[in-house]
BALOBA-1460 file (C-alpha; in Angstrom, 3 decimals):
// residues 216
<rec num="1" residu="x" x="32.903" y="-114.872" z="66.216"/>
<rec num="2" residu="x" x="35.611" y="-116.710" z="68.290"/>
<rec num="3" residu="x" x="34.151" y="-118.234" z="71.755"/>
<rec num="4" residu="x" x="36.233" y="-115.475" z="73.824"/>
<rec num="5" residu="x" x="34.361" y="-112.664" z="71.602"/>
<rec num="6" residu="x" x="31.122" y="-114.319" z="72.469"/>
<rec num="7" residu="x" x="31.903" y="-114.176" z="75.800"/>
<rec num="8" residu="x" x="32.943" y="-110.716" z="75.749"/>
<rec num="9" residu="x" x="29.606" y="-109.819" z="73.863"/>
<rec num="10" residu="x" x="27.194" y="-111.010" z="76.252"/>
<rec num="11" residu="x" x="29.153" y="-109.034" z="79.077"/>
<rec num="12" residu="x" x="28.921" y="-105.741" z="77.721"/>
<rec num="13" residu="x" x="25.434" y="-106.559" z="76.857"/>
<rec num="14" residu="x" x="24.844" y="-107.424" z="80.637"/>
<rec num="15" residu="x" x="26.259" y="-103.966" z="81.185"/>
<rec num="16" residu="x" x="25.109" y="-101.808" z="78.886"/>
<rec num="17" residu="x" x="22.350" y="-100.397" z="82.023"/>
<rec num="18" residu="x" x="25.173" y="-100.168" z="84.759"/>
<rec num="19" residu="x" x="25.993" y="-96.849" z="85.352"/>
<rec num="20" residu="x" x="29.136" y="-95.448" z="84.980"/>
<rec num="21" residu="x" x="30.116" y="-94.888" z="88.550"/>
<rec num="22" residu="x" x="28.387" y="-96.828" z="91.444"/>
<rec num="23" residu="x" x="25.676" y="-94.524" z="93.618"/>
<rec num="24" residu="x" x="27.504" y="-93.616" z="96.910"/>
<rec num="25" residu="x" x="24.730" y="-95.141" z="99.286"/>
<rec num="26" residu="x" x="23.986" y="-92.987" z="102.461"/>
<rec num="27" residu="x" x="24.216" y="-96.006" z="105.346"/>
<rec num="28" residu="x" x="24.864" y="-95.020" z="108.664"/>
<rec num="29" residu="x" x="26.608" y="-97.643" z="110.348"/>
<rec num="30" residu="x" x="26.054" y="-98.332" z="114.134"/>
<rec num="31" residu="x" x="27.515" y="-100.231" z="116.325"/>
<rec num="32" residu="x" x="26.618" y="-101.097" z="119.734"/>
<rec num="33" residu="x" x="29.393" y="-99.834" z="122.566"/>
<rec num="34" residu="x" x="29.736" y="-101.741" z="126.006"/>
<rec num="35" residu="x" x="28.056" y="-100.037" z="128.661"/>
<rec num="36" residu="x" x="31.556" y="-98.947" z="130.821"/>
<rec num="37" residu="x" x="29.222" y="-98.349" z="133.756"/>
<rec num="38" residu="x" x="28.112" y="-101.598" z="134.832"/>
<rec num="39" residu="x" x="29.370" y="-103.018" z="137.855"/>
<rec num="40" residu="x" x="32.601" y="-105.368" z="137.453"/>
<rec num="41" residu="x" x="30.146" y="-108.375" z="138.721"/>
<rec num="42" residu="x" x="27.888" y="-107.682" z="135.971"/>
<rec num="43" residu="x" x="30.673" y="-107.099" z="133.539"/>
<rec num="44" residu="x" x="31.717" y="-111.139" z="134.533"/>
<rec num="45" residu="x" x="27.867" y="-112.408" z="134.206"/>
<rec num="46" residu="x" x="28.537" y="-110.855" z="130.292"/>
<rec num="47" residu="x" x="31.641" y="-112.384" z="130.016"/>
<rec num="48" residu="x" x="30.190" y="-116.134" z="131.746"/>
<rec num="49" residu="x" x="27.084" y="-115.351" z="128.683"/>
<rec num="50" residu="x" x="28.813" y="-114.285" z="125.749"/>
<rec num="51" residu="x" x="31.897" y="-116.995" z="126.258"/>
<rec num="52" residu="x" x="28.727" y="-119.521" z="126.614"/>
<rec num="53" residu="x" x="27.539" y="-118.946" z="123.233"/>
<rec num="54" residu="x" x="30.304" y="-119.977" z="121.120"/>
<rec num="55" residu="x" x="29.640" y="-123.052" z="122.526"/>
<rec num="56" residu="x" x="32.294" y="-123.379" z="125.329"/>
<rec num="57" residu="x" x="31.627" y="-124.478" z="128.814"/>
<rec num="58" residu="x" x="31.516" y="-121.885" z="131.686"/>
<rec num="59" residu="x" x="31.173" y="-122.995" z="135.237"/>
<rec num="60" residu="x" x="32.132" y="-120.571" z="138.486"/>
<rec num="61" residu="x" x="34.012" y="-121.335" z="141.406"/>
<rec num="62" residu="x" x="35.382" y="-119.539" z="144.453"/>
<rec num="63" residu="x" x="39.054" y="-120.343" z="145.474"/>
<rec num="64" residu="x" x="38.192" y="-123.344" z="147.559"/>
<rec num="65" residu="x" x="36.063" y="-125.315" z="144.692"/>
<rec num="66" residu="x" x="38.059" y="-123.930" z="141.538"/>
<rec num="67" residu="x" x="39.952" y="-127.118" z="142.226"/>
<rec num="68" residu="x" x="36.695" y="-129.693" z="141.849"/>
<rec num="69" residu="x" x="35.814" y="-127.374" z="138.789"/>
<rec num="70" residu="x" x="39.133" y="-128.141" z="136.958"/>
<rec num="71" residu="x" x="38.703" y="-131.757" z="137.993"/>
<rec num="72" residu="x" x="35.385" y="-132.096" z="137.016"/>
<rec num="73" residu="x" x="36.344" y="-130.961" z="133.639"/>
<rec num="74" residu="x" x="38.542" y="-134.020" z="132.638"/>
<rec num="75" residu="x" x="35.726" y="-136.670" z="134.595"/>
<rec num="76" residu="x" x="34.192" y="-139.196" z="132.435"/>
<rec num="77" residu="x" x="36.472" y="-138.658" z="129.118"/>
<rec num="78" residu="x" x="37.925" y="-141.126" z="127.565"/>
<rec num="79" residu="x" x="41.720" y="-141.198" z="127.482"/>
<rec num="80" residu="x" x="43.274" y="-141.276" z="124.032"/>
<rec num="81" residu="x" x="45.205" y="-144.503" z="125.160"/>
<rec num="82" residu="x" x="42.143" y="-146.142" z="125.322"/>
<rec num="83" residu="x" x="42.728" y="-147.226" z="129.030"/>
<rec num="84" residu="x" x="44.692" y="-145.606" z="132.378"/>
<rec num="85" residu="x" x="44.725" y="-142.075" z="133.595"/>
<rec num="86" residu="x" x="44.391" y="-139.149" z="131.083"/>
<rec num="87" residu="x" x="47.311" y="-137.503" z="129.827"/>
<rec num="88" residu="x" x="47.006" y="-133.410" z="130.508"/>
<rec num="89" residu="x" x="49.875" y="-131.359" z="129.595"/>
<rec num="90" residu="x" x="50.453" y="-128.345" z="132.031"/>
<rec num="91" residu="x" x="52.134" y="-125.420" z="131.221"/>
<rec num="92" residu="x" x="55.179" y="-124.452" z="134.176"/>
<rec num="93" residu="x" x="53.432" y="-121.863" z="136.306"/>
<rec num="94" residu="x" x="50.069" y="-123.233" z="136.816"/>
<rec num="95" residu="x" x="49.047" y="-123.981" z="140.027"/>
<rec num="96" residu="x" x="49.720" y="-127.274" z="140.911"/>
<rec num="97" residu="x" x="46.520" y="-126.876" z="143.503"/>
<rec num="98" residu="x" x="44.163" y="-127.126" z="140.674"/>
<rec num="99" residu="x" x="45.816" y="-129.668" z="138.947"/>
<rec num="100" residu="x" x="43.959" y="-132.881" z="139.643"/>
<rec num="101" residu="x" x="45.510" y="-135.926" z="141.542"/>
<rec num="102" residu="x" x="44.261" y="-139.004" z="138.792"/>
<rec num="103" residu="x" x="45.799" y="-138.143" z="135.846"/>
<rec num="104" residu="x" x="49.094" y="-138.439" z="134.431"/>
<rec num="105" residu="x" x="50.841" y="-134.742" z="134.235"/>
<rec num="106" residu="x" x="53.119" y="-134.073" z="130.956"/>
<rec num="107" residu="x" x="54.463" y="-131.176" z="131.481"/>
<rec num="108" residu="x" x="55.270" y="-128.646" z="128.965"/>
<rec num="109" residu="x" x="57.865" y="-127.128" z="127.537"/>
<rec num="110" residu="x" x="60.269" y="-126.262" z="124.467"/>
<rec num="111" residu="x" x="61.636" y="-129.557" z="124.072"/>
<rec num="112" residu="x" x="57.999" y="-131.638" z="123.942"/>
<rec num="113" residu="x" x="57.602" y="-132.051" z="120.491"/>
<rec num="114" residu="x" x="54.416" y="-131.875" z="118.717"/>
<rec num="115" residu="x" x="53.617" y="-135.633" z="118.570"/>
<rec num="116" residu="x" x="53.883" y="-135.734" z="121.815"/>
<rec num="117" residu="x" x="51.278" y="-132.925" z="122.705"/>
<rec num="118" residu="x" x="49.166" y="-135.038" z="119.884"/>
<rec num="119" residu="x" x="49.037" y="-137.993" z="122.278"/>
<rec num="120" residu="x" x="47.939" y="-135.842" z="125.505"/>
<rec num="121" residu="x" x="44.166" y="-136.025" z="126.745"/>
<rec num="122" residu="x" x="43.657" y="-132.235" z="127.272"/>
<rec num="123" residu="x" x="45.635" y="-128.833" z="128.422"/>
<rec num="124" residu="x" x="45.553" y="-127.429" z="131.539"/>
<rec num="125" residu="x" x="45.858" y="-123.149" z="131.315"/>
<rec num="126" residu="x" x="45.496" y="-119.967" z="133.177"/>
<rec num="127" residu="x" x="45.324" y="-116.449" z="130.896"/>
<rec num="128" residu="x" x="45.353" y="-113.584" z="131.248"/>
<rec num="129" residu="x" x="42.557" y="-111.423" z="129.851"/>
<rec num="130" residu="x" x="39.156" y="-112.242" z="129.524"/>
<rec num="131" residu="x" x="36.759" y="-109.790" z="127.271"/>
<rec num="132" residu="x" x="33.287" y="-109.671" z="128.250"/>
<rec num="133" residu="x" x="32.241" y="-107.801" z="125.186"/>
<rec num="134" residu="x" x="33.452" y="-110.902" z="123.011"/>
<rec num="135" residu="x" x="33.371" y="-113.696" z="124.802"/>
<rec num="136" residu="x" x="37.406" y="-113.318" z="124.169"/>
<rec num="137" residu="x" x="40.056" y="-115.125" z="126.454"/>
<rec num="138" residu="x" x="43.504" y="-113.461" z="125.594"/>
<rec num="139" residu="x" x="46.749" y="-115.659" z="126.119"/>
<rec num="140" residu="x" x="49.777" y="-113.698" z="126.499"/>
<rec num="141" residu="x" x="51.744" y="-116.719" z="127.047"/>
<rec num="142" residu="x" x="52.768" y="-115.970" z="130.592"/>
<rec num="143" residu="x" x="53.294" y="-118.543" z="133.705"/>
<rec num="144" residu="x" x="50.462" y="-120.903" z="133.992"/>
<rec num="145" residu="x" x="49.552" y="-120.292" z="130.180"/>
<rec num="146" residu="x" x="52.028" y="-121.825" z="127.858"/>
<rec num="147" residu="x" x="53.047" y="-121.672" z="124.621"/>
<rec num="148" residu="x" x="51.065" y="-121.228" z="121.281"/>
<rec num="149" residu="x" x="50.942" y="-124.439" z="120.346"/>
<rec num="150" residu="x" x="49.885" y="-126.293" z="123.668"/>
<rec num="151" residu="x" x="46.574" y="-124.884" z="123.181"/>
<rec num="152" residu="x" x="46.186" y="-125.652" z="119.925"/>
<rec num="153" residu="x" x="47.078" y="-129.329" z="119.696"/>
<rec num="154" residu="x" x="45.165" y="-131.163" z="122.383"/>
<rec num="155" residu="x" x="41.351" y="-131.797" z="122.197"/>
<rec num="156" residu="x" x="40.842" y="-130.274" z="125.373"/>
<rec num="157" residu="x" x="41.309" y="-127.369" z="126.952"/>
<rec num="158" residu="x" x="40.790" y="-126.486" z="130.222"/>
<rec num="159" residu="x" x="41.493" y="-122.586" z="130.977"/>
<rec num="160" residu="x" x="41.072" y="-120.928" z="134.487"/>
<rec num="161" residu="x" x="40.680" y="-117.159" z="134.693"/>
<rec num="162" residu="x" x="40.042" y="-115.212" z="137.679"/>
<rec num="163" residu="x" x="36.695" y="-112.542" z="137.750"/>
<rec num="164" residu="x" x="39.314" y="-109.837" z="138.264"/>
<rec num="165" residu="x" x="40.773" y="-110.323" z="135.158"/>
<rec num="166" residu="x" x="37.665" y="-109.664" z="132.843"/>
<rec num="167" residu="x" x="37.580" y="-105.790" z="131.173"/>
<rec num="168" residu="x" x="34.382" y="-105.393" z="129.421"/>
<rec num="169" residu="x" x="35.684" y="-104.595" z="126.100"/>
<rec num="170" residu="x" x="38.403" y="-104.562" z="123.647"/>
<rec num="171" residu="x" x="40.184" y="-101.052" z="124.446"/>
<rec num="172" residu="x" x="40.538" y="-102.069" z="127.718"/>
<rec num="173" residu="x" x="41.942" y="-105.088" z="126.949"/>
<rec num="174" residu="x" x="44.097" y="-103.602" z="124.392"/>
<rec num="175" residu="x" x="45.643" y="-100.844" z="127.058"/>
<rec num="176" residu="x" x="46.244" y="-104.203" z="129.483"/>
<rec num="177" residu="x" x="48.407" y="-106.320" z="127.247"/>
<rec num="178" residu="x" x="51.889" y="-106.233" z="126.876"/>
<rec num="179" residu="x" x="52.978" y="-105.172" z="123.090"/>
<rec num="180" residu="x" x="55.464" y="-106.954" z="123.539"/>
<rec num="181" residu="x" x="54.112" y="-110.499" z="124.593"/>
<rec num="182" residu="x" x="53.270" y="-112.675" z="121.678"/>
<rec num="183" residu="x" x="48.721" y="-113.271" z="122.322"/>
<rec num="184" residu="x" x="46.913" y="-115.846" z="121.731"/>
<rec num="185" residu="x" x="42.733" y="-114.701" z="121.273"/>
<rec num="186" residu="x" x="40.466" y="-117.380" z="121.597"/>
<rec num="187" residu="x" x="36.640" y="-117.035" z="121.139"/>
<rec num="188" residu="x" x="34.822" y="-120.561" z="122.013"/>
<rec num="189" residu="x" x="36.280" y="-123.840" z="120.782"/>
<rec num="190" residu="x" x="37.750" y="-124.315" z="117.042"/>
<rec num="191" residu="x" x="35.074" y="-124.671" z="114.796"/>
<rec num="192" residu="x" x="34.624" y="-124.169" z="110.783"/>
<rec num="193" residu="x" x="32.407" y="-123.766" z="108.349"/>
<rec num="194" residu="x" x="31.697" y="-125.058" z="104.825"/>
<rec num="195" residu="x" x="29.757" y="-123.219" z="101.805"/>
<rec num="196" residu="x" x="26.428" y="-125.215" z="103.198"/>
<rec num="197" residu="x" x="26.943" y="-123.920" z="107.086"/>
<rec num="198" residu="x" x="27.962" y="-127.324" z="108.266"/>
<rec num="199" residu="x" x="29.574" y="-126.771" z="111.792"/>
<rec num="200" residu="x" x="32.554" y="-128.460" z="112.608"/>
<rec num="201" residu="x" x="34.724" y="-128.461" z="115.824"/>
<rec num="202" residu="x" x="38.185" y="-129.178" z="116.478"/>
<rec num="203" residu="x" x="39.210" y="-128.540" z="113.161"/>
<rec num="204" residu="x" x="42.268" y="-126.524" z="114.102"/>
<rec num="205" residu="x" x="42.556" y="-126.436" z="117.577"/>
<rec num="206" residu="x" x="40.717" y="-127.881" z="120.693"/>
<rec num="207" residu="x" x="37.004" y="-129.390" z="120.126"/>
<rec num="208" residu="x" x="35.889" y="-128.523" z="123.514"/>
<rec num="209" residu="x" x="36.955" y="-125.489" z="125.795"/>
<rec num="210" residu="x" x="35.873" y="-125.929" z="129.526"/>
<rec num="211" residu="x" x="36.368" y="-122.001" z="131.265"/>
<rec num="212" residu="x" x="36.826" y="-121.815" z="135.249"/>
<rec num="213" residu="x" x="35.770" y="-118.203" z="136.009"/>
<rec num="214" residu="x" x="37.399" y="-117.602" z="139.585"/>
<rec num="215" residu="x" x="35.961" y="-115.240" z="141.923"/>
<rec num="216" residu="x" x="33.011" y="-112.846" z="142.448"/>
């Protein structure tokens, strides 16, 4: 008996008790569904909770301190360059209010090559959905938010959404979004996983994400 025969042997062996065609098990499958009811402020205390556990930061802020937020954000990190201000790259459209006076502003655009996002400290973004189901912050690559890849490349990002723009689940989200808009959907910071579980952040995309929840 040749070794692929033996093989073959032991399989139908291991098989000889499997039935022919696999029991259809009766499993009813429930899932839980977002209370719609809740009142929008509670719908943003989800969001602030469930964006928290994947790790990310979440901090609050009216108008008048979203600024010290934002700033308080890039405080006390090293720069890349090992010494001077931190590079932050900020997307055209965000509001140049929030963006903070010591660090050195490289702003984005088509023409900043890759390398160059490499070397900056951090992004600077608004969005423009947040899910509160999820934890989910939607990018739909509007003013203030960039393109794809300037959230992606930098260690840091930094992303201000206002209270009003938290739905509390996907289908809501869903009806909000332009088909048309190319979206980003980012739950917590980049992390992975190997076969033992090992954690590891910033993998493919930012290490830390710092949220700025805006309003009531």
């Amino acid at each position: 008996m040749s070794a692929r025969e033996a093989i073959l042997a032991k399989a139908r062996r291991a098989l000889t008790d499997v039935p022919d065609v696999e029991p259809v098990l009766d499993v009813e499958v429930v899932r839980p569904v977002p209370d719609r009811s809740l009142p929008h402020a509670q719908v943003v205390d989800l969001f602030d909770e469930r964006v928290a556990d994947y790790r990310a930061v979440v901090e609050r802020a009216d108008p008048g301190t979203a600024a010290a937020r934002v700033a308080g954000a890039l405080a006390g990190r090293p720069p890349l360059a090992g010494s001077g201000p931190l590079r932050i790259l900020v997307p055209p459209g965000f509001p140049a209010g929030l963006v903070p006076d010591d660090v050195e502003v490289v702003p984005d655009g088509p023409d900043v090559a890759v390398s160059e996002l490499d070397r900056c400290d951090g992004v600077l973004s608004t969005a423009a959905i947040g899910i509160a189901e999820t934890g989910t912050i939607i990018l739909d690559h509007g003013p203030g938010q960039g393109r794809r890849a300037a959230t992606l490349v930098p260690d840091l990002h930094v992303c201000v959404i206002r209270a009003d723009q938290v739905v509390a689940g996907v289908p809501e989200a869903v009806a909000a979004l332009d088909p048309a808009r190319p979206h980003t959907w980012i739950s917590g910071p980049s992390a992975t996983s190997d076969i033992e579980l090992d954690r590891v952040e910033g993998v493919h995309g930012p290490r830390t994400l710092h949220v700025v929840i805006v309003g009531a």
